[in-house]
MMTF fields as JSON, N, C-alpha, C and O atoms, coordinates in Angstrom:
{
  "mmtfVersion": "1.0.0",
  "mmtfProducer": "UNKNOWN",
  "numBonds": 339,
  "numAtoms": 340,
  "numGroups": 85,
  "numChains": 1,
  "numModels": 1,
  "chainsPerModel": [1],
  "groupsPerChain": [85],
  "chainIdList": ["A"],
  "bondAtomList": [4, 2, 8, 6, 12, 10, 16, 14, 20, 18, 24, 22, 28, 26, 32, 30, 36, 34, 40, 38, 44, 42, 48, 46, 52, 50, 56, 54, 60, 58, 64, 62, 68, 66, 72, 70, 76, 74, 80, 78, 84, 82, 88, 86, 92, 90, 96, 94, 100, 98, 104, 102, 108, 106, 112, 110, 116, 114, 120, 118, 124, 122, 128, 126, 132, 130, 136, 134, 140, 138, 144, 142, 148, 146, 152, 150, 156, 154, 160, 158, 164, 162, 168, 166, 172, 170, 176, 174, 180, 178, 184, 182, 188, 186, 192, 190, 196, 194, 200, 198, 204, 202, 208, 206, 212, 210, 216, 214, 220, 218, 224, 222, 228, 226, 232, 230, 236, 234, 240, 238, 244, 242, 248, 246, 252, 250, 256, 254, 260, 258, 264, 262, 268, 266, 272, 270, 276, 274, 280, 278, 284, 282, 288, 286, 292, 290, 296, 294, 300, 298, 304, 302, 308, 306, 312, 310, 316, 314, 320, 318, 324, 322, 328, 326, 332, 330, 336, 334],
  "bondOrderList": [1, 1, 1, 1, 1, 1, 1, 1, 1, 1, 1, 1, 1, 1, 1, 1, 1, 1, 1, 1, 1, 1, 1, 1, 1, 1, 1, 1, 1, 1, 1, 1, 1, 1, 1, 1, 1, 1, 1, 1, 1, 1, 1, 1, 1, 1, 1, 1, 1, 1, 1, 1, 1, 1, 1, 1, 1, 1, 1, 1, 1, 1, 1, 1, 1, 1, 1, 1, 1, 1, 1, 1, 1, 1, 1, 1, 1, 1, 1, 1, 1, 1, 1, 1],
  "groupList": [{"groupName": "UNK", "atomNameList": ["N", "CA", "C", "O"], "elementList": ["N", "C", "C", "O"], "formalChargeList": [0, 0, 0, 0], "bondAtomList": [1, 0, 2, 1, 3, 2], "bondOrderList": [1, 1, 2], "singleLetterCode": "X", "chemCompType": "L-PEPTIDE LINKING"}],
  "groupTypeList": [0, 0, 0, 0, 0, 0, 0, 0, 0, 0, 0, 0, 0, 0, 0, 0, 0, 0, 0, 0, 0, 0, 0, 0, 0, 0, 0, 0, 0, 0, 0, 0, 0, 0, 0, 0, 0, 0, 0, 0, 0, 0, 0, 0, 0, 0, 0, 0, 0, 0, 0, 0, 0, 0, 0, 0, 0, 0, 0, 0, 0, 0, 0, 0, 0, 0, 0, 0, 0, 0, 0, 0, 0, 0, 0, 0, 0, 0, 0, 0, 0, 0, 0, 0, 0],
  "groupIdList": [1, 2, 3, 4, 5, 6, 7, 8, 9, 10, 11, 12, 13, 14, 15, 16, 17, 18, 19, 20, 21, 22, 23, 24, 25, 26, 27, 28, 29, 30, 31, 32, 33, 34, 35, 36, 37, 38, 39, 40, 41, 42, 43, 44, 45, 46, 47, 48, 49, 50, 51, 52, 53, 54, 55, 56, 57, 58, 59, 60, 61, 62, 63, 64, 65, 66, 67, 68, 69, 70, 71, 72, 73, 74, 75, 76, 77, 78, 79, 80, 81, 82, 83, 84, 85],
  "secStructList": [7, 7, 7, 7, 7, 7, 7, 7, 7, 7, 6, 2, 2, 2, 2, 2, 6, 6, 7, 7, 2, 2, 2, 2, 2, 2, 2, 2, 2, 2, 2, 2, 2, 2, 2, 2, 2, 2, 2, 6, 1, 1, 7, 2, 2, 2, 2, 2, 2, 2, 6, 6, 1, 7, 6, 6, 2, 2, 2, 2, 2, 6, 6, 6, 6, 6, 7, 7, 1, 1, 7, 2, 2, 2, 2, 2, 2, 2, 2, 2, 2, 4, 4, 4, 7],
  "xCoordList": [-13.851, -14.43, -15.913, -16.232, -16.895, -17.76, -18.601, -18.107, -19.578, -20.065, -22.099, -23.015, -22.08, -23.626, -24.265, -23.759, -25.796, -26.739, -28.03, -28.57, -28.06, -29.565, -30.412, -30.181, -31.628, -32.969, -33.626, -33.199, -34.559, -35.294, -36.349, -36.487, -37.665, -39.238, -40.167, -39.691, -41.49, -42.086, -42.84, -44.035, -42.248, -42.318, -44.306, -44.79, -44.915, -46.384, -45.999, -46.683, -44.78, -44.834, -44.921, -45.709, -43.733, -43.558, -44.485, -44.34, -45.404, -46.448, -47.268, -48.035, -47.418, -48.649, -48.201, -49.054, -46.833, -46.387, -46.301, -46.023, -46.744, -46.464, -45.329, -45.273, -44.437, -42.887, -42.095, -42.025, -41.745, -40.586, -39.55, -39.332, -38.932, -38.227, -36.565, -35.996, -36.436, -35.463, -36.445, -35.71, -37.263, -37.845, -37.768, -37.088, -38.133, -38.215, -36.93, -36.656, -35.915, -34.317, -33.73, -33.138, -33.987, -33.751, -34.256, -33.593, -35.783, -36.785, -36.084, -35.983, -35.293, -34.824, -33.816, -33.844, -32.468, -31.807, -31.882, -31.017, -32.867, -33.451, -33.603, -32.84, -34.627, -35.243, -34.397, -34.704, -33.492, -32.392, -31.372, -30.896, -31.057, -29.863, -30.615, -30.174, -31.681, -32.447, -32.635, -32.635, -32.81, -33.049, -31.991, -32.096, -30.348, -29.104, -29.126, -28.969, -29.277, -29.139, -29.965, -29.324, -31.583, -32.326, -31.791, -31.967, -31.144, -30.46, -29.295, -29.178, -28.197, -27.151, -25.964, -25.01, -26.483, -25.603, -24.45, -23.235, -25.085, -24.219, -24.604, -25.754, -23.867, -23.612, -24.77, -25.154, -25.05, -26.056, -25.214, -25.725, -24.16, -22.831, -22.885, -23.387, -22.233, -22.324, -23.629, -23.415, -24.965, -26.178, -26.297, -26.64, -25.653, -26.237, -25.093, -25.398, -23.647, -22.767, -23.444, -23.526, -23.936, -24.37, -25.36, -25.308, -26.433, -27.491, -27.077, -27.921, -25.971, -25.345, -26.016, -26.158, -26.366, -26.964, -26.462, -25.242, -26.935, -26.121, -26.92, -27.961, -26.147, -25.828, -27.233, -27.877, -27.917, -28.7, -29.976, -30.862, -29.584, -31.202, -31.427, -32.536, -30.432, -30.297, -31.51, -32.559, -30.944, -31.558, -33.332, -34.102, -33.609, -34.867, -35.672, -36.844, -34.942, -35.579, -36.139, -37.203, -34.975, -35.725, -37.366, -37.617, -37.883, -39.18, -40.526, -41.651, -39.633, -40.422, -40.655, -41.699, -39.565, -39.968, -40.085, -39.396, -40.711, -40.724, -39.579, -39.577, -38.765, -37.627, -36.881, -36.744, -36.475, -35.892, -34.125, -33.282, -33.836, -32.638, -32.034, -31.111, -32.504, -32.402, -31.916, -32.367, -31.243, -31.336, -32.957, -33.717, -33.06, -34.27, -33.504, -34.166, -31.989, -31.743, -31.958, -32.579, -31.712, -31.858, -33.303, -33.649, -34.228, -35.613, -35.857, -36.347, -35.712, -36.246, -35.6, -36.007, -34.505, -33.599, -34.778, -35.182, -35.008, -35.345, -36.973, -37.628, -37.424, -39.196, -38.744, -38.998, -38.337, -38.009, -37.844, -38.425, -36.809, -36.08, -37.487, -37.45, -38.625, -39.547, -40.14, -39.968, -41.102, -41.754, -41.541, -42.322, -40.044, -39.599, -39.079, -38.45, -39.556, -39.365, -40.246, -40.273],
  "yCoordList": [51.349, 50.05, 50.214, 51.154, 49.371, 49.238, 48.392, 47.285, 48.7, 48.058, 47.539, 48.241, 46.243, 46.392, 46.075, 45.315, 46.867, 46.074, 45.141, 45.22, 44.176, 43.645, 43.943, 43.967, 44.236, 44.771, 43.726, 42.82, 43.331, 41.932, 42.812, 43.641, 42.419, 43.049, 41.967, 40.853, 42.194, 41.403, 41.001, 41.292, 40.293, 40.498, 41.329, 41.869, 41.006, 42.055, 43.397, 44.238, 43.937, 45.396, 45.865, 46.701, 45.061, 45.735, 45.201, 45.666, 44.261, 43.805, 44.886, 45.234, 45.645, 46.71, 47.707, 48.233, 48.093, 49.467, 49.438, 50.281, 47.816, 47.831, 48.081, 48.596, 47.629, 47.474, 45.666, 44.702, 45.881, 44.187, 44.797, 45.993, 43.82, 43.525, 44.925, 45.764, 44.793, 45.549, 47.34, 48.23, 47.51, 49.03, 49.128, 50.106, 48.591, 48.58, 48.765, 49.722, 47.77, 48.181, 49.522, 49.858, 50.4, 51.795, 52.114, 52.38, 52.07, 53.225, 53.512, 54.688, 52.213, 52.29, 53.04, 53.697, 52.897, 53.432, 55.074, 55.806, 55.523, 56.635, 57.113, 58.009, 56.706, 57.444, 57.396, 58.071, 56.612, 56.778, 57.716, 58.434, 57.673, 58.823, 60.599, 61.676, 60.293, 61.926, 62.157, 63.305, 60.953, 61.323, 61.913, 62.967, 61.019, 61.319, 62.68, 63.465, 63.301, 64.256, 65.52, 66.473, 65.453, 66.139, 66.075, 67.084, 65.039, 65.023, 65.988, 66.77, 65.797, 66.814, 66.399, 66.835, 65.154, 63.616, 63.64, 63.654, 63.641, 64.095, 65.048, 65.433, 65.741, 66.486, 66.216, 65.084, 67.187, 66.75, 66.12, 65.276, 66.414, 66.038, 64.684, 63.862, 64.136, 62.632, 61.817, 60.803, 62.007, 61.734, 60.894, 59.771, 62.483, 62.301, 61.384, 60.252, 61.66, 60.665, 59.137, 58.5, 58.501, 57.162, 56.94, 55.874, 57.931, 57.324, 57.886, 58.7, 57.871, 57.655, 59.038, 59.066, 60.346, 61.399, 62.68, 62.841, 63.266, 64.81, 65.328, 64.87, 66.446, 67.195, 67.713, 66.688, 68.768, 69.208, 67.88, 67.779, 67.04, 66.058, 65.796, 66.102, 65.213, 65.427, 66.267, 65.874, 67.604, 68.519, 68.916, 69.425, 68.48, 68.202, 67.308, 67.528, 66.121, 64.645, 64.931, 64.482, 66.049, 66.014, 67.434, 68.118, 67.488, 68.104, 67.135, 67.14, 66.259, 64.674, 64.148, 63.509, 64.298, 63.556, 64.834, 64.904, 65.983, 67.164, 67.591, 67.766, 67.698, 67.865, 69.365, 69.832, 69.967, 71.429, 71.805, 71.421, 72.195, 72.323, 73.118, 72.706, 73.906, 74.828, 74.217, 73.089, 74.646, 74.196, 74.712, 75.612, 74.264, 74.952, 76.793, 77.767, 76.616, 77.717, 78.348, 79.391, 78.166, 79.562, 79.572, 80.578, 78.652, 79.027, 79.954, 81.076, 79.745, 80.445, 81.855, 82.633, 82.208, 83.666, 83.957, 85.106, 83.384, 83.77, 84.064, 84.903, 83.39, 83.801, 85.315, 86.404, 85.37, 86.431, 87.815, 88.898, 87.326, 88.068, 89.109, 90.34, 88.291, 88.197, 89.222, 90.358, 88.929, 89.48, 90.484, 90.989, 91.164, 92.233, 93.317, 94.352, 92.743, 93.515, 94.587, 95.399],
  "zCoordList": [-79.896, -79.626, -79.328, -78.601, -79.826, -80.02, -78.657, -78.444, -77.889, -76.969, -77.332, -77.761, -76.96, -77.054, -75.814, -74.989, -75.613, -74.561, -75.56, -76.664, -74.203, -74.612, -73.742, -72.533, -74.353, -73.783, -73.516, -74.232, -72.766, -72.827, -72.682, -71.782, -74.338, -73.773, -74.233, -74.45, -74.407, -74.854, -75.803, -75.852, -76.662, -78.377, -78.706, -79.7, -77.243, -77.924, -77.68, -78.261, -76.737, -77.076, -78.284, -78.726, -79.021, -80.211, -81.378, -82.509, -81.126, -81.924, -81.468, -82.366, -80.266, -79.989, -80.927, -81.643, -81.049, -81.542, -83.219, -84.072, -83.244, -84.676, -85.5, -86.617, -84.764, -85.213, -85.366, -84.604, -86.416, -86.055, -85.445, -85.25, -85.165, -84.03, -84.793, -84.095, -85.492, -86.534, -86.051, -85.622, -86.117, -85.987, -84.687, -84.376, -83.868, -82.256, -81.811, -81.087, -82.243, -82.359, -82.13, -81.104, -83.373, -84.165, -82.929, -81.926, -83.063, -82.035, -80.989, -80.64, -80.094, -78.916, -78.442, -77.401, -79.591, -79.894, -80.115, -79.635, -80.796, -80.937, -79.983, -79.622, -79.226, -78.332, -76.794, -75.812, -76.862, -75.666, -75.841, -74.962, -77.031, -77.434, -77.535, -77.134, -78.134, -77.567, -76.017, -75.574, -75.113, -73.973, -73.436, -72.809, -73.707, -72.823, -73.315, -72.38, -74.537, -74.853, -74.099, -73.657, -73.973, -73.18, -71.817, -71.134, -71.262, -69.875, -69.696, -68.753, -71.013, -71.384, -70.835, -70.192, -71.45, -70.871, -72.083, -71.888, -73.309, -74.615, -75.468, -75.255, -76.661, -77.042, -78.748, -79.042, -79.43, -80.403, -81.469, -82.205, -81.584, -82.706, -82.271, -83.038, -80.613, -80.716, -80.958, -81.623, -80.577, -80.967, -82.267, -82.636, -82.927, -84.712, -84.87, -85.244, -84.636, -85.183, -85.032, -86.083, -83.81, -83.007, -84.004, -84.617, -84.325, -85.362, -86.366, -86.738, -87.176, -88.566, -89.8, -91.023, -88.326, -89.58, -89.562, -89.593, -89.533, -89.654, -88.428, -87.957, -88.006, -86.682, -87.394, -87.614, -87.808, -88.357, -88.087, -87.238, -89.176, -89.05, -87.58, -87.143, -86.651, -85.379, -84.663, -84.152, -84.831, -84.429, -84.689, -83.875, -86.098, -86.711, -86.04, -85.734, -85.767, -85.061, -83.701, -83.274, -82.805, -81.341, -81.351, -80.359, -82.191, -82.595, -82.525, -82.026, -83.395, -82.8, -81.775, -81.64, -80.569, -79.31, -78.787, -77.769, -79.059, -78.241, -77.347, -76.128, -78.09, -77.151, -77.401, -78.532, -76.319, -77.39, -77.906, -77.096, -78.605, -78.842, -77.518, -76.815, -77.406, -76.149, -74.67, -74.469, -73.807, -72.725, -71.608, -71.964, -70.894, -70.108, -69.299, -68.941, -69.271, -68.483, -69.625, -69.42, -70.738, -72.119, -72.52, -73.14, -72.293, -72.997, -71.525, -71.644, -70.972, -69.301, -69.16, -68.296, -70.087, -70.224, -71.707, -71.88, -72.199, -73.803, -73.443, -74.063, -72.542, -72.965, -71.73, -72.245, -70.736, -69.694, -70.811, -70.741, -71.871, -72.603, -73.338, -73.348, -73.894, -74.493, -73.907, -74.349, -72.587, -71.738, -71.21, -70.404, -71.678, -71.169, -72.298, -72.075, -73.705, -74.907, -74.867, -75.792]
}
C-alpha cells in the first residue's frame, strides 16, 4: 500500500530553482530518499526501488548530492587502513 505526503512551499522556491512544480516534486523525493539513506534509515536497494531505477544508478546518483556509498565507520577504517600502508 501506497502512502502520500503534502509539502506546502512557495511556488517562488521553485520558480528560484527553476523547476515546475512536476521537477521540484522528483527533486524532493530525490533528495529525501538519499538523505534517509545517508542517515541509514534505508537500504540503497529500497531507495532505487522508490525512485523506479537500478540499485547501481542509485548508487551513481548519491555522487551528486555528495553523499558516500560507504558508511563513515568504513571510510574512517579505510583512510586509517591507507595511512598505515
Amino acid at each position: 500500500m501506497e502512502r502520500s505526503i503534502t509539502i506546502n512551499f512557495p511556488q517562488s522556491l521553485a520558480f528560484s530553482l527553476k523547476m515546475d512544480d512536476k521537477e521540484f516534486k522528483d527533486a524532493m523525493k530525490t533528495i529525501s530518499l538519499v538523505k534517509l539513506y545517508e542517515l541509514g534509515k534505508i537500504s540503497s536497494g529500497m531507495a532505487a526501488k522508490l525512485l523506479n531505477m537500478s540499485r547501481i544508478d542509485f548508487l551513481e546518483l548519491l555522487h551528486k548530492y555528495n553523499v558516500s556509498y560507504f558508511d563513515k565507520g568504513m571510510e574512517d577504517e579505510l583512510e586509517s587502513d591507507m595511512r598505515n600502508a
